[in-house]
C-alpha positions as CSV (number, residue, x, y, z in Angstrom):
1,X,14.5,6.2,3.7
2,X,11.8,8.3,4.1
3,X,9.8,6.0,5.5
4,X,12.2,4.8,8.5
5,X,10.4,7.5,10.7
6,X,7.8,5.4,10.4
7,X,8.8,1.8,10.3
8,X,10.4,3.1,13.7
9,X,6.7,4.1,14.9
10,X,5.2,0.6,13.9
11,X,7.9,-1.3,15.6
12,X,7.4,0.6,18.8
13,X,4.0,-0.3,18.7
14,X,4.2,-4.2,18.0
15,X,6.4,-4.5,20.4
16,X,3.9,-2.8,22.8
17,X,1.1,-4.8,21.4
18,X,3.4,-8.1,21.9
19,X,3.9,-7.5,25.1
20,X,0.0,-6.7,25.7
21,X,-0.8,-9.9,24.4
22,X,2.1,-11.9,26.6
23,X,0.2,-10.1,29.7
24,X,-3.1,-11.2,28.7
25,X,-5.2,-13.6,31.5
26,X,-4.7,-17.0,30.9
27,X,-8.4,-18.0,30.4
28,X,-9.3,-15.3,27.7
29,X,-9.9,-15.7,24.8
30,X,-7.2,-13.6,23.3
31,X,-4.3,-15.4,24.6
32,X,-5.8,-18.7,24.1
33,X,-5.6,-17.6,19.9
34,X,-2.3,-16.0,20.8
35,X,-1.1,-18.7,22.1
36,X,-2.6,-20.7,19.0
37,X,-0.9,-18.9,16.3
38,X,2.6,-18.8,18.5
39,X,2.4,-22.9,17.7
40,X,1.0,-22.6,14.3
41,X,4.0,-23.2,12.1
42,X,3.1,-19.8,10.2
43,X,3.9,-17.5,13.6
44,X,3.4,-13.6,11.9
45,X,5.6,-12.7,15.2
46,X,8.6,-14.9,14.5
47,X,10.1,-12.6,12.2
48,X,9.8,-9.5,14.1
49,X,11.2,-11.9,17.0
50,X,14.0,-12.9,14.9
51,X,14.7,-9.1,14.1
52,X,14.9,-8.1,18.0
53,X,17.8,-11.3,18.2
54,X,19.8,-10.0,15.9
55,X,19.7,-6.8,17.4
56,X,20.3,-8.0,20.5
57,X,17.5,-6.4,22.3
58,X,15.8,-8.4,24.9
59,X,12.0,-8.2,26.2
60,X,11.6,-7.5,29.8
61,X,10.0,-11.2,31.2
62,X,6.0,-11.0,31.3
63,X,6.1,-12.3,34.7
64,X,7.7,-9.0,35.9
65,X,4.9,-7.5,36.1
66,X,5.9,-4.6,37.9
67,X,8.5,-3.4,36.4
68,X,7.1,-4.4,32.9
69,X,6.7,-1.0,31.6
70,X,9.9,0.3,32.2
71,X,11.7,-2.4,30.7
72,X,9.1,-2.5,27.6
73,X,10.3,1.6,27.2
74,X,14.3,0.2,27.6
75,X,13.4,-2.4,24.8
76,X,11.6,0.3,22.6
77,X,14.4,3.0,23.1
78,X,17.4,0.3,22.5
79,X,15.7,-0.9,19.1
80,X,15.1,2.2,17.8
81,X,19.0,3.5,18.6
82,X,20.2,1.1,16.4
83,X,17.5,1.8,13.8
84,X,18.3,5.4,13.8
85,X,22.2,5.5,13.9
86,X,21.3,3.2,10.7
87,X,19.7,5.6,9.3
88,X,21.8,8.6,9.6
89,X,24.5,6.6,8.2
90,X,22.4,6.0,5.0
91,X,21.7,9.2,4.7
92,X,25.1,10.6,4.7
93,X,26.2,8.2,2.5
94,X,23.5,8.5,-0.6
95,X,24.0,11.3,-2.4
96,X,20.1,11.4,-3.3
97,X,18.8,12.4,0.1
98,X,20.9,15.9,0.6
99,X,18.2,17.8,0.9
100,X,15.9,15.3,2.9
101,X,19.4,15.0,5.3
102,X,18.9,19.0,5.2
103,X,15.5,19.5,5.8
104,X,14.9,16.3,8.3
105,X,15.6,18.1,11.7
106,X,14.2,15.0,13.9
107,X,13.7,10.8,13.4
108,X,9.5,11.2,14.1
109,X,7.3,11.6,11.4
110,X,6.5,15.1,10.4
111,X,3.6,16.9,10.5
112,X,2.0,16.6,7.1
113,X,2.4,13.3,6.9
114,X,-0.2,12.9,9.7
115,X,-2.1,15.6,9.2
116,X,-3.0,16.3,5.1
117,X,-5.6,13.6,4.6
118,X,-5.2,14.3,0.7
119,X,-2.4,11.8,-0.3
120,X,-2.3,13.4,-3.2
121,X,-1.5,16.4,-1.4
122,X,1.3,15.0,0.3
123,X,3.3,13.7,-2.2
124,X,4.5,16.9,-3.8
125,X,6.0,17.8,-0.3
126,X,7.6,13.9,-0.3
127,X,8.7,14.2,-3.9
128,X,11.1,17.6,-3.4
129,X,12.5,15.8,0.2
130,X,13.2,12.5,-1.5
131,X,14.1,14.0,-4.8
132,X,11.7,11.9,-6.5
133,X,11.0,14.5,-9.2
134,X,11.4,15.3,-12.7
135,X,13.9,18.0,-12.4
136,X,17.1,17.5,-13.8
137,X,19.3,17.2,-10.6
138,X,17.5,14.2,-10.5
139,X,16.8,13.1,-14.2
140,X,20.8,13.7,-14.8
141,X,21.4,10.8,-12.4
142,X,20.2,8.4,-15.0
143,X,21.3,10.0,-17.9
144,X,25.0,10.2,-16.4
145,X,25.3,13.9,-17.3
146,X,27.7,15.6,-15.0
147,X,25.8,17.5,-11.9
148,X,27.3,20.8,-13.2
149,X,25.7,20.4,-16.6
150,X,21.7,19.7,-15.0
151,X,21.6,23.3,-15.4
152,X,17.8,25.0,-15.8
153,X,16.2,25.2,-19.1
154,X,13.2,27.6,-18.3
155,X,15.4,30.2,-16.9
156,X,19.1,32.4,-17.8
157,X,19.9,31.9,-13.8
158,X,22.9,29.6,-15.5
159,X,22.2,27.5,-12.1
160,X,21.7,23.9,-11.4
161,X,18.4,22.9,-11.1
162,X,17.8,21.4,-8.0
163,X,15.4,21.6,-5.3
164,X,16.4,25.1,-4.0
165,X,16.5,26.9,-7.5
166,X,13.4,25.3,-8.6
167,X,11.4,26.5,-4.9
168,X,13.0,29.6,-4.2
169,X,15.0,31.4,-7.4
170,X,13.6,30.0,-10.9
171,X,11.9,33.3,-12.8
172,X,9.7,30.9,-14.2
173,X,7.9,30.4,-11.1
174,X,8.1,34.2,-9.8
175,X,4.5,34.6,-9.9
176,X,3.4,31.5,-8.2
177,X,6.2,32.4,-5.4
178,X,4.9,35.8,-5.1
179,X,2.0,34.8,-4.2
180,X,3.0,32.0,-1.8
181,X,5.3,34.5,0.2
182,X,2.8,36.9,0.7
183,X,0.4,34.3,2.5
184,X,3.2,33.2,4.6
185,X,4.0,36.9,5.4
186,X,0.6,37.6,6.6
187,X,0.2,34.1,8.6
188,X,3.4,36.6,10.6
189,X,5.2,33.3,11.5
190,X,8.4,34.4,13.2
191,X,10.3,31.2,11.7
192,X,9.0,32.5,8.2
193,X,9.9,36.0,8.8
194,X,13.7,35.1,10.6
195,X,14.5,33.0,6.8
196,X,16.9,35.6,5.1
197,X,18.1,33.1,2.8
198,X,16.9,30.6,0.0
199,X,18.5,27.8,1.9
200,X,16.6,28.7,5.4
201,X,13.5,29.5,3.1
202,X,14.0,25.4,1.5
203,X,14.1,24.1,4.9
204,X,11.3,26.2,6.7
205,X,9.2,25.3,3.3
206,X,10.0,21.4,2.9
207,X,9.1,21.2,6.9
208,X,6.0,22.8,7.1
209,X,4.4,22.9,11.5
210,X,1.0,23.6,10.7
211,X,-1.9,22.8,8.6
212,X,-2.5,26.3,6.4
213,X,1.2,26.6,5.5
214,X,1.4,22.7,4.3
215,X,-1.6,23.4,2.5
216,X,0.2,26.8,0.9
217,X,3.7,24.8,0.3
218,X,1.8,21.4,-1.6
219,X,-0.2,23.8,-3.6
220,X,2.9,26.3,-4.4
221,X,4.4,23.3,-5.7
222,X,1.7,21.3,-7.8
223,X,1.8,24.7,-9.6
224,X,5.1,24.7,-10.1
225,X,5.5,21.1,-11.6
226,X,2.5,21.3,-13.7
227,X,3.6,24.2,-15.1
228,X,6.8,23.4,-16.0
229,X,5.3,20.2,-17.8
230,X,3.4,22.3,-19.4
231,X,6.5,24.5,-20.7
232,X,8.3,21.1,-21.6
233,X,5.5,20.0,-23.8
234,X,5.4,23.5,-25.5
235,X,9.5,22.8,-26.2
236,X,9.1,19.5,-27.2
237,X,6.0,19.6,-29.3
């Protein structure tokens, strides 16, 4: 699911470009291969053709030309309704995705996903929204151990450990968080400085605006992760 933001974006665009190349003068050379591959019996656009049928979303007629754009937004806006009433109703209903359902506040991409060239980088941000992680609110799903029992081993907080224990309350971390609110308190961010909770701290922190304080948040939580692996080796070992 976390994707859909930009499966959305992509389908907005080929539809765009679809229409582009539908629009195209007859003698180019574009729409004479356009044309070509529309006949060849491999047609990469029957699919997403297909896909706009069954959604019952019609392109505005190429011959229009003068009212092509507005009915090319229509055909855009109708197709991605459908996609995103979808997708909220996935959301609610998997269990998995409470805190991305918490922390997503819009259907467009955010802003690290764009922005943080390091892919590396961005996963640790992705990982805590998707709950792809190796804490044991997560790990408990596959071991069938009820969600009351995935309580924290690397602290006596006696609390589940989830998302918001393990970014805003485990001792284990204190340090690293020290540190990490004190750069956000002198960045003077008024959303930063209004969070008087660990919940509003989770979502400000898992839905970072800028590029210093996605920077801050990815790098708070490497630290975090490969510390605590290094704790569970230490227990294990």
């Amino acid at each position: 699911m976390g994707n859909a933001p930009l499966r959305t974006y992509a389908t907005s665009q080929i539809i765009k470009f679809y229409q582009r190349l539908k629009l195209g003068s007859e003698n180019s050379l574009v729409q004479d291969v356009f044309k070509a591959i529309c006949e060849n019996s491999f047609n990469p656009f029957s699919r997403f053709l297909s896909l706009l049928d069954d959604c019952k979303v019609k392109l505005p007629n190429p011959r229009e030309r003068k009212s092509i754009k507005t009915q090319t937004q229509k055909s855009i806006a109708a197709l991605l309704d459908m996609m995103y009433d979808h997708w909220d109703q996935e959301i609610l209903l998997n269990k998995k995705l409470q805190i991305f359902n918490i922390v997503k506040d819009s259907h467009d991409p955010d802003f690290y996903i764009f922005n943080i060239d390091d892919r590396y980088a961005r996963k640790y941000i992705a990982s805590m929204r998707l709950s792809t992680h190796p804490l044991r609110i997560e790990v408990g799903r596959y071991n069938r151990t009820l969600r009351e029992n995935r309580l924290c081993q690397f602290c006596n907080m006696n609390e589940i450990e989830d998302e918001l224990h393990f970014i805003t309350s485990c001792t284990l971390y204190s340090d690293y968080r020290e540190i990490l609110y004190q750069e956000l308190n002198d960045l003077g961010n008024p959303m930063w400085l209004g969070c008087n909770s660990n919940e509003k701290k989770l979502c400000y922190l898992l839905q970072p605006k800028d590029m210093h304080t996605s920077k801050l948040i990815m790098k708070y939580i490497r630290s975090c992760l490969d510390y605590r692996n290094n704790q569970t080796q230490l227990v294990y070992n």
